[in-house]
Each structure stands twice: as structure tokens, then as C-alpha cells.
C-alpha positions in Angstrom: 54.7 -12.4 65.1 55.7 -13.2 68.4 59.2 -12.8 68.5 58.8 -8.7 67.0 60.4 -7.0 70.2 60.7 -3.8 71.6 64.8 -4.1 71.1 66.6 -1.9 68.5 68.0 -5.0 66.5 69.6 -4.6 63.1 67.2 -4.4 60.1 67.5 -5.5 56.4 68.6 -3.0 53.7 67.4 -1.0 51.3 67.8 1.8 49.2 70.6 5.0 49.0 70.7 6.6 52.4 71.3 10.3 53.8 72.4 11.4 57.6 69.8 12.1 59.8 70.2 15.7 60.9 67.8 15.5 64.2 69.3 17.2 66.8 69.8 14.7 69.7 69.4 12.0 67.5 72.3 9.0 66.7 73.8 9.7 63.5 72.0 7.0 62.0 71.8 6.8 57.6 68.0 7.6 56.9 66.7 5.9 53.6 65.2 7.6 50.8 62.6 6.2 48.7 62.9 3.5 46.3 59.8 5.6 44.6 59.9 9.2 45.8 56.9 10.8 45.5 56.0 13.5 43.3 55.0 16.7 44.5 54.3 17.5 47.8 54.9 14.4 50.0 51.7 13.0 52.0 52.9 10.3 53.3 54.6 6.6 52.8 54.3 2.8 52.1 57.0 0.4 53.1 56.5 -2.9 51.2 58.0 -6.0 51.4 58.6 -8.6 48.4 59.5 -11.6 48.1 61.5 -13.4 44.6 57.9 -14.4 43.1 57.9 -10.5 43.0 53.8 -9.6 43.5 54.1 -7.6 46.2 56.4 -5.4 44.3 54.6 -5.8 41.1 51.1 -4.7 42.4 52.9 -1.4 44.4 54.5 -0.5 41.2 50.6 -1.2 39.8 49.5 1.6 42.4 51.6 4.7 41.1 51.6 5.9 44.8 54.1 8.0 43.8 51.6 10.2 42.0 49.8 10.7 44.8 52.4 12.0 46.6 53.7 8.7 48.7 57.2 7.9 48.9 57.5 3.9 48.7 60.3 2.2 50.4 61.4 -1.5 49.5 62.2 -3.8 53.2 65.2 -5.5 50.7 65.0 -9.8 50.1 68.6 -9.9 51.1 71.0 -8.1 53.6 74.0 -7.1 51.8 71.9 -4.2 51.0 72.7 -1.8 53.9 70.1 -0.5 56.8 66.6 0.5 55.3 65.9 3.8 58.2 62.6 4.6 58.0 61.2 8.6 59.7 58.4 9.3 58.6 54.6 8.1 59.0 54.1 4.8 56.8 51.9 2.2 56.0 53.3 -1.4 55.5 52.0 -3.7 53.2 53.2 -7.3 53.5 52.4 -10.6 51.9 51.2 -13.3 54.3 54.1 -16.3 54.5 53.6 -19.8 56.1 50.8 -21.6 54.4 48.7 -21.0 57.6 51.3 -21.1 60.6 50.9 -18.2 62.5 54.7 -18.5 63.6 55.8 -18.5 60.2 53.4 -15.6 58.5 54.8 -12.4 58.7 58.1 -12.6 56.8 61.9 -12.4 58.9 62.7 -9.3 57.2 59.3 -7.5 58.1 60.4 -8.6 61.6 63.5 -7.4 61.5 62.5 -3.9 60.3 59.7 -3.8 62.6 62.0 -4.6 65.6 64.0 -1.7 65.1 62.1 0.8 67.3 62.5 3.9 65.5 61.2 2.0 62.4 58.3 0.8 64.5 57.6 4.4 65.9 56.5 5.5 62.2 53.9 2.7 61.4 50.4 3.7 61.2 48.5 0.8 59.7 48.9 -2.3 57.5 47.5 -3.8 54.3 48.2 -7.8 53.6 48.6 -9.7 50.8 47.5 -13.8 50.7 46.6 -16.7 49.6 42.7 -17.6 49.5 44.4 -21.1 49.9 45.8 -20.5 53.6 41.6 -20.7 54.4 41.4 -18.5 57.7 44.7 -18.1 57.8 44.3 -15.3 54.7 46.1 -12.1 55.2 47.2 -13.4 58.2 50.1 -11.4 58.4 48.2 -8.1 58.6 46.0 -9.4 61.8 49.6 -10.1 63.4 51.3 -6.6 62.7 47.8 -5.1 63.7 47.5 -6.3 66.8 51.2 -6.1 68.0 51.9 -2.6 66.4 48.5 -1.6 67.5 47.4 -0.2 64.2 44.6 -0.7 61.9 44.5 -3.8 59.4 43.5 -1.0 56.3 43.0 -3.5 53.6 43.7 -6.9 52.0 44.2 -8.3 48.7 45.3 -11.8 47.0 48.5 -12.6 45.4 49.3 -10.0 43.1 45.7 -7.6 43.3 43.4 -6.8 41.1 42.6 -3.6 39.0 40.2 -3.1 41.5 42.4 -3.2 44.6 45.5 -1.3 43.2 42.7 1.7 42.5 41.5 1.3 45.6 44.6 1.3 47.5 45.7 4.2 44.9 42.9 6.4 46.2 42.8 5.3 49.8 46.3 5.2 51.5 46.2 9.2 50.2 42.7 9.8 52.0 44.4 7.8 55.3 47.4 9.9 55.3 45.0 12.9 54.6 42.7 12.2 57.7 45.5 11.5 60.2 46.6 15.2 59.0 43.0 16.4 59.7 43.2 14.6 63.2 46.3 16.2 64.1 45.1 19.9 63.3 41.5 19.6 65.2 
């Protein structure tokens, strides 16, 4: 993850858009949620997924969206527009590269990433992988954790278990929820 940079490069696309109404900001189309949360809006998760679809498959598995999370797809392809993220998020991405560090965290994830305002709204990863990449495993959350300088939340194989969508269900909630309780002490 070497080559994620502190430039404001193009990104992938995802998703309708609206016009960011910050004052002093660059018109610049902000995304809305693939998933929009219901309710009050705690937080978000921005996903990546690949054809082979498990990513997607075990975020849909999480219902995120009933917890009030707003999930955001980083799109396979470009013809898809600008995915413009503003708000706090959590990105969970599958580990590429069948070990190579060079090749684990997926081009589009580092293409998002190396948009700076998209960047500015990370606050912590979760990996998916393959028990077959050995200690290379997840290896894609170590690499956005250590050069976003956010905490590696949690990891799961392939497409999850029961287990892991109910804990990441319950606990990207409770993170966003805590970062709340920081920010008010």
C-alpha cells in the first residue's frame, strides 16, 4: 500500500451524488449511500467488492443499515462516476495478491483512499482473506492501518460467518458510539 499518497487523485465511482453545500468547499458531487441507514445516522462503512461478490454479500449479511450505518460501495469499474465520501467511516476490504504485499489492498481502495478528503473521514478498517495467504491473512487491513493510522477493528475469511456478520452488526455501532462519547468528554 505503498503507492496510497497524500495527492487528491481521481477515485472510482459509486452511487447517485448530491452538491456539497460546505461553505469554502469545491463544489465537489458528494455520494449518498448505496444502503442508507435507517433512523438516525451513527455512522458509515465503505466496502469494497470484487466480481466473486463476498465482500458485498456478507455487508448485505450485516443489515448495518438497521443500525443506523449508511454503507457506501468503492464501485469494480470506473464508468460509475466519483464515489465522495464526508462523513466518519469504516472501510472494510478484502485482502488481494495471494500474499504480495504490493499487490493486497485492491487499486480501487487505493484510489479512493488517495483522494484526501476521502482519506480525512476514515476511522478504522476491517479485512477480509484468505486462511490460504498463511501470514499474509487480512493483510490488507495491517496496510490501511498502519498508513491511515487507524485501528485494524476486525477480520474475517472469505465471505464471514454468522458469527462475524453479528459481530460486526453489533460492533461498528458501539465504535461509532464511543468515538461520539470521546468527542463530548
Amino acid at each position: 500500500m505503498s503507492d496510497i499518497n497524500h495527492g487528491d487523485e481521481g477515485v472510482q465511482a459509486c452511487g447517485t451524488e448530491r452538491q456539497d453545500e460546505t461553505a469554502g468547499v469545491d463544489s465537489v458531487a458528494i455520494s449518498t449511500p448505496d444502503i442508507p441507514a435507517e433512523g438516525e445516522v451513527r455512522g458509515a462503512v465503505v466496502f469494497f467488492s470484487s466480481a466473486s461478490e463476498n465482500t458485498a454479500r456478507f455487508i448485505r449479511n450485516c443489515h448495518l443499515e438497521h443500525e443506523g450505518i449508511n454503507v457506501y460501495r468503492i464501485p469494480l469499474h470506473r464508468r460509475g462516476g466519483s464515489l465522495n465520501i464526508r462523513e466518519p467511516y469504516i472501510l472494510v476490504v478484502p485482502t488481494y495478491g495471494g500474499g504480495s504485499p504490493d499487490k493486497a489492498v485492491p487499486t480501487q481502495v487505493r484510489l479512493f483512499l488517495n483522494d484526501r478528503a476521502n482519506r480525512n473521514g476514515i476511522r478504522g478498517v476491517i479485512a477480509s482473506g484468505n486462511t490460504n495467504f498463511g501470514e499474509a491473512f487480512c493483510m490488507a487491513g495491517d496496510l490501511v492501518s498502519k498508513k491511515c493510522k487507524v485501528p485494524f477493528l476486525y477480520y474475517f475469511e472469505l465471505m464471514g460467518t454468522k458469527e462475524d456478520e453479528e459481530k460486526v452488526r453489533k460492533g461498528v455501532p458501539e465504535f461509532f458510539a464511543n468515538i461520539k462519547k470521546q468527542q463530548q468528554a
